[in-house]
C-alpha positions in Angstrom: -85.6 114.9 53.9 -87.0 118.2 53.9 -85.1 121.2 56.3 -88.5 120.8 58.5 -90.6 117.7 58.6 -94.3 118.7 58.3 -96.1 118.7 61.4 -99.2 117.6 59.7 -97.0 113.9 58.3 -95.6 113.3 61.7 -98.7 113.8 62.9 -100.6 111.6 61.0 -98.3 109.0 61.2 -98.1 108.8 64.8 -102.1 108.3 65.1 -102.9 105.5 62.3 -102.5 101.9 63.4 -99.3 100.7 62.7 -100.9 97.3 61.1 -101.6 100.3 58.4 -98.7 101.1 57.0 -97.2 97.6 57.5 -99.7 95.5 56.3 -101.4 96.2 52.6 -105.1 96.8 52.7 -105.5 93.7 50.3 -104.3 91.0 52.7 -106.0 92.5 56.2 -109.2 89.9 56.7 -110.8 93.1 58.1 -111.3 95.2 55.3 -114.3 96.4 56.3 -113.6 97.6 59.4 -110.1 98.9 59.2 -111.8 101.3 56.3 -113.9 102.7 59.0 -111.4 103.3 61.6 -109.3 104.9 59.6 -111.8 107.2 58.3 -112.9 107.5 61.9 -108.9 108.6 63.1 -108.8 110.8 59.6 -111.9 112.7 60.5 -110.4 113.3 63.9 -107.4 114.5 63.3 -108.4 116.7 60.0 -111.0 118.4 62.9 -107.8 118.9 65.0 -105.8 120.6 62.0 -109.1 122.6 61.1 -109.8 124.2 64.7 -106.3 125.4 64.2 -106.5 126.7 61.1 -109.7 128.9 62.4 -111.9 130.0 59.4 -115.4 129.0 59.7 -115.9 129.9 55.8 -113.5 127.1 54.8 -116.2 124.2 54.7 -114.9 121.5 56.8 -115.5 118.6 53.8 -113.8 120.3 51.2 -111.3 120.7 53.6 -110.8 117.0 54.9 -111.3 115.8 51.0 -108.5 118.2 50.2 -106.0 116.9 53.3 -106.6 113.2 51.9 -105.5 113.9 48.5 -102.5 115.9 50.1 -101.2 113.4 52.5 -101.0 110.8 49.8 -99.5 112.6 47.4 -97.2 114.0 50.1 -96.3 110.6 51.5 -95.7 109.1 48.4 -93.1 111.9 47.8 -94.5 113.3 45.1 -95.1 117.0 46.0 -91.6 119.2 45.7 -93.6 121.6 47.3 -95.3 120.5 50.2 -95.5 123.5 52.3 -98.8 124.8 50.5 -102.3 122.7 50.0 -104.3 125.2 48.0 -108.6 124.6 48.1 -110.3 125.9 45.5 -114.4 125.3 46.5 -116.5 125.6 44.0 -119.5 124.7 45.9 -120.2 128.1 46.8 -120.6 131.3 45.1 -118.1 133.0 42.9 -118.5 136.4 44.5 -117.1 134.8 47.8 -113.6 133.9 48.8 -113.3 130.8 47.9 -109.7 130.3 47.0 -107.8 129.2 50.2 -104.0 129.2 50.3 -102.8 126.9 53.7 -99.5 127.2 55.0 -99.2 123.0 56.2 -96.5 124.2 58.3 -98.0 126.9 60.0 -101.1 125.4 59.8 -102.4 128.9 58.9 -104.6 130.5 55.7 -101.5 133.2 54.1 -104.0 134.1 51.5 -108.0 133.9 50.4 -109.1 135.4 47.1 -112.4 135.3 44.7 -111.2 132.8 41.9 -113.6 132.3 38.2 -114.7 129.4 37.3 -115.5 128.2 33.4 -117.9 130.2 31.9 -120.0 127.2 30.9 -119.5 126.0 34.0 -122.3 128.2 35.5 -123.6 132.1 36.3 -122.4 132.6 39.9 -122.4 129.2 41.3 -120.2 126.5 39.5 -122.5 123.4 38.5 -121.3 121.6 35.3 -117.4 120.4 35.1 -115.7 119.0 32.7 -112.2 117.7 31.3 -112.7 118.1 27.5 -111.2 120.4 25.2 -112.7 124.1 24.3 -115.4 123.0 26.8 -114.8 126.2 28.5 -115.7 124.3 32.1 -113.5 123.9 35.1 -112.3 120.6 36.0 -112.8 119.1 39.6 -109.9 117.4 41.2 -106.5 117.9 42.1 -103.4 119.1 40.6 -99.8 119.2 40.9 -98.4 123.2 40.1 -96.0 122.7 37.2 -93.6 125.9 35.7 -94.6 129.6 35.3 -94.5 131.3 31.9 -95.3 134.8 30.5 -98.5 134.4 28.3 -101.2 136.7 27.2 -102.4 137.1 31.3 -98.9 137.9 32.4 -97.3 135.8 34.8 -99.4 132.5 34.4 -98.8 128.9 36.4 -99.4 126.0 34.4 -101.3 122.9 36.3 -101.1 119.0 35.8 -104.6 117.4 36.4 -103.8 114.3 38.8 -107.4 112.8 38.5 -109.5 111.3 35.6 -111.1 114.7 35.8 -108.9 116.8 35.0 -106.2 114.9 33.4 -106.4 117.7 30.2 -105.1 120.3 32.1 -101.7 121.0 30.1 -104.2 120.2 26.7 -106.4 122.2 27.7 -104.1 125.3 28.7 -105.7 125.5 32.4 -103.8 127.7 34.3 -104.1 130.2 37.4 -103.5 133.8 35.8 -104.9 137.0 37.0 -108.0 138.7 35.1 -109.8 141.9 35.1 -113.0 139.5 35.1 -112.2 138.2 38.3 -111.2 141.6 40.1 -114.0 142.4 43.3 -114.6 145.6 41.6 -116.2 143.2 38.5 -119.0 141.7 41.3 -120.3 145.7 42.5 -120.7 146.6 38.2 -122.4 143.0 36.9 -123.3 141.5 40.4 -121.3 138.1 40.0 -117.6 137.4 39.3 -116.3 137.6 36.2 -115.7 133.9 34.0 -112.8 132.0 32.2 -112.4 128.8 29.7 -111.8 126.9 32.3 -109.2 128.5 34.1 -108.9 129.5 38.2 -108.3 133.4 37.0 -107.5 135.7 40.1 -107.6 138.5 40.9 -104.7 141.0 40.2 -103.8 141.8 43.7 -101.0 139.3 45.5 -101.6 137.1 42.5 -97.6 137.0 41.6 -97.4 136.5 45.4 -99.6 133.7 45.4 -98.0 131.9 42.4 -94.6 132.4 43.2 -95.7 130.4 46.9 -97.1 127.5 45.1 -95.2 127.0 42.3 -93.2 123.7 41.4 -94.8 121.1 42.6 -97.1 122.2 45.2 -100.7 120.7 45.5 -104.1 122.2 44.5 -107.8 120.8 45.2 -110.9 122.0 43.3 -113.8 120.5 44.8 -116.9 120.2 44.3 -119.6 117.3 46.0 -120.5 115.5 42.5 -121.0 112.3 43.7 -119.2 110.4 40.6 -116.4 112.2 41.6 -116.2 111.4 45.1 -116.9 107.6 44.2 -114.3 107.4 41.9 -111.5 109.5 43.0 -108.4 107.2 44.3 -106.5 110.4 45.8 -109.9 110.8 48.5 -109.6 107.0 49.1 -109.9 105.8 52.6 -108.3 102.7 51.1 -105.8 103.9 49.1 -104.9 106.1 52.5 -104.3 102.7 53.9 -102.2 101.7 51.4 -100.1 104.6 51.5 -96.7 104.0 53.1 -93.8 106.2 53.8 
């Protein structure tokens, strides 16, 4: 057990059903219905932990996507780090901060940062994604952080693509590393945010900071509303929530 149990997993234990995490989805005659009110509780509470976070830039469904995707992965033990959720939205523009570092524990924002998307991914706004190689797109999905290494970016933090998405991450060489491109300074010169291959560059300032935080296992989201991805995606699964035990 960790030295201090999230508040967020206690939490969200305590207000499901118990006939939820004793009973598999696939035998419950109420299917249906047990979906809905459990997507009714989960919208509840992820409005609870958002007032509390207090940013009114952090859009509340990337945000409540995001929080599904962790709690599974989180109950299923399979974050090491679980004190950071990163969000990465690529819904809105790349000259805003749209790179949002939680503290679950604190329930708290520690750091929020311009972050590049794939350069053939769009001009300021992020529209095509993609998981093949030298397509030079981002990827939507989430991620589990892996090791740092010292490449041609400096200190870089490679990423494993949990999702059908983004499951060419380590084949791909998509990592977060810092980049001149992706400096504010870039926007005011060539008014949008610099572009990668693919990779969430940052900005030089706090980036060591940042990936020193969420390093090792910790959990990252980069969303995006394309609807084959919501469809498809088991890790933003009301069902899969329900079939989630401890």
């Amino acid at each position: 057990m960790y030295r201090k149990i999230l508040t967020l997993t206690i939490s969200f234990i305590l207000i499901f059903p118990i006939y939820a995490w004793e009973t598999p989805i696939s035998y419950n005659n109420n299917t249906d219905k047990a979906t809905t009110n459990t997507e009714s509780i989960f919208t509840s509470y992820s409005e609870d932990l958002y007032q509390k976070i207090n940013d009114s830039n952090l859009d509340f469904e990337a945000f409540k996507h995001a929080l599904k995707g962790y709690v599974q992965l989180q109950n299923k033990q399979q974050l090491k780090n679980s004190k950071y959720l990163t969000l990465i939205d690529m819904s809105v523009s790349a000259n805003t901060e749209r790179f949002y570092l939680i503290n679950m524990e604190t329930q708290t924002i520690e750091h929020k940062s311009v972050v590049a998307h794939g350069e053939k991914s769009g001009l300021e706004y992020a529209k095509k994604f993609s998981n093949k190689v030298n397509s030079h797109q981002s990827s939507i999905g989430f991620y589990k952080t892996a090791e740092t290494y010292i490449g041609k970016h400096g200190l870089s933090l490679r990423l494993d693509g949990l999702e059908y998405s983004n499951n060419k991450a380590r084949e791909r060489a998509i990592v977060i590393h810092s980049a001149d491109y992706a400096n504010p300074d870039f926007i005011q010169s060539n008014g949008r945010l610099g572009r990668s291959w693919g990779c969430p560059a940052l900005p030089d300032k706090d980036y060591a900071v940042i990936i020193n935080k969420i390093k090792e296992g910790s959990c990252v989201f980069v969303y995006y509303p394309q609807e084959q991805y919501l469809s498809k995606s088991k890790l933003i699964s009301m069902e899969n929530i329900l079939d989630t035990k401890n």
